[in-house]
C-alpha positions as CSV (number, residue, x, y, z in Angstrom):
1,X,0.2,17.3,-6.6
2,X,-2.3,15.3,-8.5
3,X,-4.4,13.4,-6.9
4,X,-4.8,10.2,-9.0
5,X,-8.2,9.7,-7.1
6,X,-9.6,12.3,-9.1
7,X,-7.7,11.3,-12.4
8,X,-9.6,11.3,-15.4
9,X,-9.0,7.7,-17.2
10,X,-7.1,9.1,-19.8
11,X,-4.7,10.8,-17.8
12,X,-4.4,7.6,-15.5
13,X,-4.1,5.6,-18.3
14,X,-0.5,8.3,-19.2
15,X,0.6,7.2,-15.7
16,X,0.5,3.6,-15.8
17,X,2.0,3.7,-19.6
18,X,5.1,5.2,-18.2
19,X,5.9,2.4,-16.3
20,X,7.8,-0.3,-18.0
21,X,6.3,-3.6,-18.5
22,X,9.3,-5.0,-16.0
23,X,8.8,-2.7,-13.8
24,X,10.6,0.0,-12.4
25,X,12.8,-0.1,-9.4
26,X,12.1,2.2,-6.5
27,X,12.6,3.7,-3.2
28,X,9.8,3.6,-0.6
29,X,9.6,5.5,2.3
30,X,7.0,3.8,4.7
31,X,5.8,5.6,7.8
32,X,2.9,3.8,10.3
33,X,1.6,5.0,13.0
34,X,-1.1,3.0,15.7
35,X,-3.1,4.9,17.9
36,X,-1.6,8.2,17.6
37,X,1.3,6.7,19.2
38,X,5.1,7.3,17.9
39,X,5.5,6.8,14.1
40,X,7.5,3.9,12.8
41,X,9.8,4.8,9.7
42,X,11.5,2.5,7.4
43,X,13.1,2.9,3.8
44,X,12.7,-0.3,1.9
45,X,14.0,-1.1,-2.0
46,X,10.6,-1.8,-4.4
47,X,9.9,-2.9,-7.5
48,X,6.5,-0.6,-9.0
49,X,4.4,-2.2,-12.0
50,X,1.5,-1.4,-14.6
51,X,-1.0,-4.3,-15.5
52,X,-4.4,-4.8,-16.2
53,X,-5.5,-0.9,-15.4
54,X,-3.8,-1.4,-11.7
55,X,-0.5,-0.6,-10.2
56,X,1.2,-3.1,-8.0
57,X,4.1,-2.2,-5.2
58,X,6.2,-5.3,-4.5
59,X,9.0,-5.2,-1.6
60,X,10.3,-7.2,1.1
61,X,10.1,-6.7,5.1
62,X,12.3,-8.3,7.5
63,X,15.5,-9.0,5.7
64,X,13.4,-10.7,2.8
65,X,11.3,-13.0,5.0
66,X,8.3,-11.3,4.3
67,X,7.4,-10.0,0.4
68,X,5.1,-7.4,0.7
69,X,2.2,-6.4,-2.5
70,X,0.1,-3.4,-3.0
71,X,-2.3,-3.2,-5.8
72,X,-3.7,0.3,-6.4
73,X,-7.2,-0.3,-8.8
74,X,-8.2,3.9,-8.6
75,X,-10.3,2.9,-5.9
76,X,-9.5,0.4,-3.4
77,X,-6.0,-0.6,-2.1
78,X,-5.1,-4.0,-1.2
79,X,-2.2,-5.4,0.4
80,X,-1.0,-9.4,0.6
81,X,1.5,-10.6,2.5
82,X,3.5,-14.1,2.3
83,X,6.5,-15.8,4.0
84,X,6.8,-15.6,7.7
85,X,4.2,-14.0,7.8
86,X,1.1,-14.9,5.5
87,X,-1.7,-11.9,5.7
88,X,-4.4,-10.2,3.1
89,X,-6.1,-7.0,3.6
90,X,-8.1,-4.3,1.2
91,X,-8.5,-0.6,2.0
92,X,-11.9,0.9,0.6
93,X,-13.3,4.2,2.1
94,X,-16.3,4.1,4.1
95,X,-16.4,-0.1,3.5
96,X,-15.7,-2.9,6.2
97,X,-13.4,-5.1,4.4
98,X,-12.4,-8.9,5.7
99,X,-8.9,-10.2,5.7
100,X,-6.5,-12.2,7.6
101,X,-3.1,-12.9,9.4
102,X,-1.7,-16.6,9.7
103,X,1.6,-17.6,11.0
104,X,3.2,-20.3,11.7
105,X,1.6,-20.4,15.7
106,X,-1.6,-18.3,15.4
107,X,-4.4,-17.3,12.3
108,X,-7.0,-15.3,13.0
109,X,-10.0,-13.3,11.1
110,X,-9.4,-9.1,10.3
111,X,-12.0,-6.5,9.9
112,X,-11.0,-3.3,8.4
113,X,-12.6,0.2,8.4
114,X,-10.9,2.7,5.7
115,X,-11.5,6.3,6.7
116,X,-9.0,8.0,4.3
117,X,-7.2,6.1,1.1
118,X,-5.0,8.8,-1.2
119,X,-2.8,8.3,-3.8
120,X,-1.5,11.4,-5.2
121,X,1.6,12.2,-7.7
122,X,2.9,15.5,-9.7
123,X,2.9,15.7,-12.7
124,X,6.0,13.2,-13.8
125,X,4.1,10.6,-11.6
126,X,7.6,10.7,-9.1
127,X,7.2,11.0,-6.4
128,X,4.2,9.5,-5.6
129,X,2.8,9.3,-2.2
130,X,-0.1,6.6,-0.9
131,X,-1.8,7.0,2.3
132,X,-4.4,5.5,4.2
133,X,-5.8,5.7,7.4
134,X,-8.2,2.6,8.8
135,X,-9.2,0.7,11.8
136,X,-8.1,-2.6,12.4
137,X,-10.1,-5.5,14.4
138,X,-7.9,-8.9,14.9
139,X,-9.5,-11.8,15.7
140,X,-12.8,-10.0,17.2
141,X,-10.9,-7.7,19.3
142,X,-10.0,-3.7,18.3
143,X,-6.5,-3.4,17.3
144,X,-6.5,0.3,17.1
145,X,-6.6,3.3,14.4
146,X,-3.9,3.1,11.8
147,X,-2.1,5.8,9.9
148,X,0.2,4.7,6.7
149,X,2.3,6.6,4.3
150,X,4.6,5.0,1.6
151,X,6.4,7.6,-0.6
152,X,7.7,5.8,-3.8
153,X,10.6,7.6,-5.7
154,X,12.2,5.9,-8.8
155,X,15.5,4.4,-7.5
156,X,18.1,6.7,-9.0
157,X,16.1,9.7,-7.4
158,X,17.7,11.7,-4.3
């Protein structure tokens, strides 16, 4: 596995190329985990795109209600959520990042703590594997320690 982390530009620059300007449908595996507690597993249909130097992971939660995108820079990992739900967040190591989570009944202010952020890939770039692990305060209180994996394969992969 490479670990696109440690990617020179000119290889990283190879990666994104190799996505096609409309993107390129995939399969994501997501795993979360809070508090050490059981781990939550879904497998969700994606869209993956190249722009700008950044890569972007578009899908949709709960039956569509909730469209889901995360843009990968090479160094910080943010994720924005609209629909039902309407929330921002952005994953830096060793950096306390703001955010929020709004719904329809209740909005309130997040603080986030990245300990770990990975995104690694072989050497085709499939499959690719981002994970982070971060602790989450809502609205003041703690929320917990959370541990996310997302494995993206193209969508004709096995």
């Amino acid at each position: 596995m490479i670990r696109l982390l440690e990617l020179c530009a000119e290889v990283q620059d190879m990666v994104l190329a190799a996505i096609p300007a409309e993107g390129l449908p995939v399969k994501i595996a997501l795993e979360s985990r809070q508090d050490g507690g059981e781990t939550a597993r879904s497998v969700l249909d994606g869209r993956l795109y190249a722009k700008a130097g950044a890569l972007y992971l578009r899908y949709a939660e709960e039956d569509g209600r909730i469209r889901s995108t995360l843009r990968w820079d090479g160094r910080t990992l943010r994720l924005v959520r609209t629909g039902d739900v309407e929330s921002a967040q952005t994953f830096e190591p060793g950096v306390e990042t703001g955010g929020y989570y709004r719904t329809p009944l209740v909005r309130f202010d997040l603080r986030t703590r990245t300990r770990r952020l990975r995104v690694e890939a072989d050497g085709r770039s499939f499959p690719m594997v981002w994970s982070w692990a971060y602790r989450l305060e809502a609205g003041g209180a703690d929320a917990g320690e959370f541990v996310i994996n997302l494995t993206i394969r193209e969508a004709d992969e096995s």
